[in-house]
Phi, psi and omega in degrees: 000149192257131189269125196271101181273144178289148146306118202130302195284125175264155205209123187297156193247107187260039173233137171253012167237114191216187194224168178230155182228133184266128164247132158182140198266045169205172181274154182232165190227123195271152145167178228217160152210121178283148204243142163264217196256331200281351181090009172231172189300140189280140170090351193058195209273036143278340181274018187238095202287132141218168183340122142095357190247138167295135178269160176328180124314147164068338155265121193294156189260142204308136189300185169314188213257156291119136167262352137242155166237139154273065168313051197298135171253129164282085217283308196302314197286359192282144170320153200268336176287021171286110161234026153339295213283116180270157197236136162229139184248136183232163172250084211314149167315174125118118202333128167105355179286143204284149184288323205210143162343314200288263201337352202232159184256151204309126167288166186272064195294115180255150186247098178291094228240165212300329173249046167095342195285133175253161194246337183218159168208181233143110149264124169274083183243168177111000147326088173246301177277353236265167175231332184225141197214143170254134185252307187247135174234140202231115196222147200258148164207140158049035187052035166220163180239140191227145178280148151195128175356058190290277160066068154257095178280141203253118160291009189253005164083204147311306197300309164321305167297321171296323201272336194295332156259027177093343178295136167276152214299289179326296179297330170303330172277317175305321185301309194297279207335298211282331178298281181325340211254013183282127194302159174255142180299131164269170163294125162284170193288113187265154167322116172278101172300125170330134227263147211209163176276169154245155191298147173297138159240141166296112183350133174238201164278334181259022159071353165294164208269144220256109171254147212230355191287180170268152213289333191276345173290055200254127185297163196254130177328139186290171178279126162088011160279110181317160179251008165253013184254150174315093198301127202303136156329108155267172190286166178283143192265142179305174180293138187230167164260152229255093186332110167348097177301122161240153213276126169093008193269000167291168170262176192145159218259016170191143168357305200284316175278343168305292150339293181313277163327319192291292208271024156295322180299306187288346177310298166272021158253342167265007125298316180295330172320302201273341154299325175289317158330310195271337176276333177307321186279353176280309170314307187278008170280321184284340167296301161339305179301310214259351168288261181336330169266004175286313162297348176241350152306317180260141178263029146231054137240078187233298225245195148079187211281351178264335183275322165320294201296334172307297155323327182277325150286321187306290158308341147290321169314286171338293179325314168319309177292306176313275203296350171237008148283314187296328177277344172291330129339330175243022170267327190269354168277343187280306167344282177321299167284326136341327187291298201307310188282021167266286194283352181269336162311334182234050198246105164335169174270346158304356172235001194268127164345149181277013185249001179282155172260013136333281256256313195277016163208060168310106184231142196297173186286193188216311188235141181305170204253162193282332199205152163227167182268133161268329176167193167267123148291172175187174214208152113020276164315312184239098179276004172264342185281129174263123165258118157321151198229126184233151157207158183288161160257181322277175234284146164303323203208134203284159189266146167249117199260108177312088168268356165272206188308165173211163196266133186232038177079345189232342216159231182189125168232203172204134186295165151266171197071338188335275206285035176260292205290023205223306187312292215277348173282326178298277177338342217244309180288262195344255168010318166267340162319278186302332199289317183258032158253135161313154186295142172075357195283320191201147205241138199227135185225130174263128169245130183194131174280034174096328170320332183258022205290298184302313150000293159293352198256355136291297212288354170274353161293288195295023183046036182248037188237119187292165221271127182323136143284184169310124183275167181081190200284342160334275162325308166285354177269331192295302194301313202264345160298308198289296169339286174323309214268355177274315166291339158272303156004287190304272186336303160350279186332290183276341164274357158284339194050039143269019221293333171289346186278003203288152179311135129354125154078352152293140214258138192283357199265175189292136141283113185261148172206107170299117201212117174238113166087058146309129004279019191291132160103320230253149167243222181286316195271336188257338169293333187291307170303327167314311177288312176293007177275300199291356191247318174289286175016261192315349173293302173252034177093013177228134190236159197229137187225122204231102148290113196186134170283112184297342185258033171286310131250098195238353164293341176292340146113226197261006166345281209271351161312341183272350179266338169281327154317301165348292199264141184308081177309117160258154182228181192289313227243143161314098207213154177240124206207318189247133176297141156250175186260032182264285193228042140053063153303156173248120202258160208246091194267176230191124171273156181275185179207183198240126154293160216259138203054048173260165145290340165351289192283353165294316178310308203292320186312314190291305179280015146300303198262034141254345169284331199245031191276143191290128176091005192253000000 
């Protein structure tokens, strides 16, 4: 099964000879750079697969420019100071080639294993001005190698992307020419079908019918059809009921990630529902619009029973378009909703509502989990639907629990209560963190002046809190000492490839470290290790979960801005604060919650701390 990757996301490669494949319905033009540790092309362009040039070791070299492509890569044959490879997708030269990405439907990346089976696929969408794109990247981490999602587009083209890896500008522009200027490989030639009607769809601006499907999901070609060529209108099907949604049907090499993936699916597809809805309802209001000055441009059509009737068409048309955007929207939400209650009853508890009954026949893991839940999204348009906000573990980027303001569409207010529901949601995180950790998985260091006490006083009952520090700025230098000197260690290690020399008694497990009612306790110095916890830290196991009001700290001034960038914002309270990256909804995240007089969480707390019991 093939696993539908995110921009971002990575996936380990249990092959060193395997090929990457390009989809795409215009020809692109492929092509590679190998990386070294500075982050520039190894070798300078010698180190630069492109058209018509001898490729690198370990890489065949790319065909003419296409709309499909095969890349075989050899992992093993790559130079050893490679830690590298990047996939770049372009847009050849020469009349009729299209100006810019935006212009084009996503292309396709696949990730191929030695006997053709694919494993991974990446829609490169999110495109607009860009001409040249890394789609993809193939990276050595921890003397094993992983794919991962890129899609950075360069509007500077090849020459951009190239000088952005150490080519100095003259030789990047000669490659890019010599890359571009390659005829392009045709299509081959498909049947032409008697010409059909299309099914009605709600209305866009380039007049076209509104595809709602998820990008990774591409139907398989008819017999005697190029399978990368556009597919013709088909006549419309009779009315059918809509297939039963089963739980788990993306792909992915377990359950858990099929989960995963699914309800990755459904996030994009209910973006994408209500980016068509909503563009649909812009289009007919601007029609609308451009009709009424049209009739009021002239002045003997201003008044009398033709300028009436004229208004009165207008406002219909409109209506029209609105009422068949609105019902196609509320055919892909009854769809979604359907979806959901399917797949959320059968959502692990690293990924399940604390209101699930999963949670009551809770047995601690054996192995950390692919992903955990944060909370909920939601969208405007559909205010019953939820999608879990999942992010991998372990976590990239430390979390911030928003105890200030929080946005209320009009301004910026602050609850009363705020920073209690900011404690107990940090307490709440924690709690599921050690809960979808194996015993011993993962070590949770509390900072807290005391304000959280009551928050935090189950998991400091059960012992599932590493040993109170010292109070005041003592206790935090102690904490945020040991934590550096750990990460240094670590570091050491694994860039020495010593990783078994680490000190006796250090402890190997993931770290969390929790810092509540940030900036109390911190001086200059204890601000500085934070920030290096939070930009090194997750790389070698140490994660940061920071409760704080930003304007608490605003005496350090823009100090502290790349760490509130750093980090994910979450908020206690219901808020519309994140974006996604397709067409940049301000989406409505939803914190979880303990339903009220459940035991669940007592439930879950005692059997994490009898699994993590000495001798268990």
């Amino acid at each position: 099964m093939t696993a539908e990757l995110v921009r971002g996301q990575n996936q380990a490669l249990p092959w060193t000879r395997l090929e990457i494949g390009v989809e795409a319905d215009r020809a692109l033009a492929l092509g590679a750079v190998l990386v070294g540790e500075a982050g520039h092309a190894l070798g300078g362009a010698e180190g630069i697969a492109l058209p018509g040039a001898p490729p690198p070791p370990g890489l065949a070299a790319p065909g003419p420019p296409a709309p499909t492509h095969r890349l075989a890569v050899d992992l093993g044959a790559l130079p050893s100071a490679a830690t590298r490879l990047d996939l770049f997708l372009a847009l050849p030269g020469g009349p009729g080639a299209p100006a810019r990405f935006g212009a084009l439907a996503a292309p396709r990346v696949l990730l191929l294993g030695p006997g053709g089976e694919k494993a991974a696929g990446f829609a490169v969408t999110g495109l607009a001005e860009e001409t040249a794109v890394v789609a993809v990247e193939l990276y050595r981490r921890n003397g094993a190698w992983k794919i991962r999602a890129v899609g950075q587009g360069y509007q500077g083209g090849v020459p951009a992307l190239l000088t952005d890896r150490g080519i100095d500008p003259e030789t990047a522009r000669r490659l890019a020419a010599d890359a571009q200027a390659h005829p392009v490989a045709p299509l081959p030639a498909a049947p032409r079908p008697d010409p059909e009607p299309v099914p009605a769809g709600p209305a866009t601006p380039s007049g076209g019918r509104v595809d709602y499907t998820h990008p990774g999901r591409r139907p398989t070609a008819p017999a005697g059809r190029h399978p990368y060529a556009t597919p013709a209108p088909a006549a419309p099907a009779p009315p059918t009921a809509p297939a039963a949604p089963v739980a788990g049907d993306a792909s992915g090499w377990s359950m858990e990630e099929r989960l995963h993936n699914q309800v990755w699916g459904m996030f994009e597809d209910l973006a994408r529902t209500v980016a068509a809805y909503r563009g649909a309802v812009e289009f007919a209001e601007d029609r609308r619009q451009r009709e009424l000055d049209a009739v009021l441009d002239d002045p003997r059509s201003r008044t009398g029973q033709g300028a009436a009737d004229a208004r009165a068409a207008a406002s219909e048309r409109y209506e029209a378009l609105v009422a068949r955007a609105q019902e196609a929207l509320d055919r892909d939400l009854a769809q979604l909703a359907a979806e959901s209650q399917v797949v959320e009853p059968a959502l692990p508890p690293a990924l399940a509502g604390w209101e699930s009954p999963v949670w009551h026949a809770y047995r601690p893991p054996e192995q950390p989990p692919l992903s955990v839940r944060l909370g909920d999204l939601g969208l405007p348009e559909a205010p019953e639907l939820r999608i879990p906000m999942l992010v991998r573990l372990p976590l990239e980027r430390g979390l911030w629990i928003d105890a200030g303001r929080l946005s209320d569409g009009e301004g910026e207010s602050r609850p009363a209560g705020l920073r209690a529901l900011a404690a107990g949601s940090a307490a709440l995180h924690a709690t599921r963190l050690l809960a979808v950790h194996p015993p011993g998985g993962l070590t949770v260091h509390l900072l807290d002046p005391g304000s959280g006490a009551a928050a935090f006083a189950g998991l400091r009952n059960a012992g599932l809190l590493a040993p109170a520090p010292a109070a005041g700025a003592a206790g935090v230098a102690e904490v945020l000492e040991r934590l550096t000197r750990r990460v240094d260690l670590v570091q050491m290690a694994v860039r020495g490839g010593a990783r078994d020399a680490l000190p006796p008694g250090l402890d190997t497990a993931e770290q969390l470290l929790v810092v509540h009612d940030f900036p109390h306790g911190f001086d200059d110095r204890a601000v500085t290790r934070l920030r290096y916890l939070a930009d090194e830290g997750p790389a070698v196991g140490v994660h940061l979960l920071l409760v704080a009001d930003r304007d608490d700290a605003a005496g350090y001034g823009p100090l502290l801005d790349p760490l509130w960038r750093g980090l994910l914002r979450i908020t206690p309270l219901p808020d519309r604060h994140l974006a996604d990256p397709w067409v940049h909804h301000l989406w409505t995240f939803t914190p979880p919650c303990v339903p009220r007089g459940s035991a669940v969480l007592e439930t879950v707390v005692g059997a994490t701390a009898r699994a993590r019991r000495p001798g268990r």
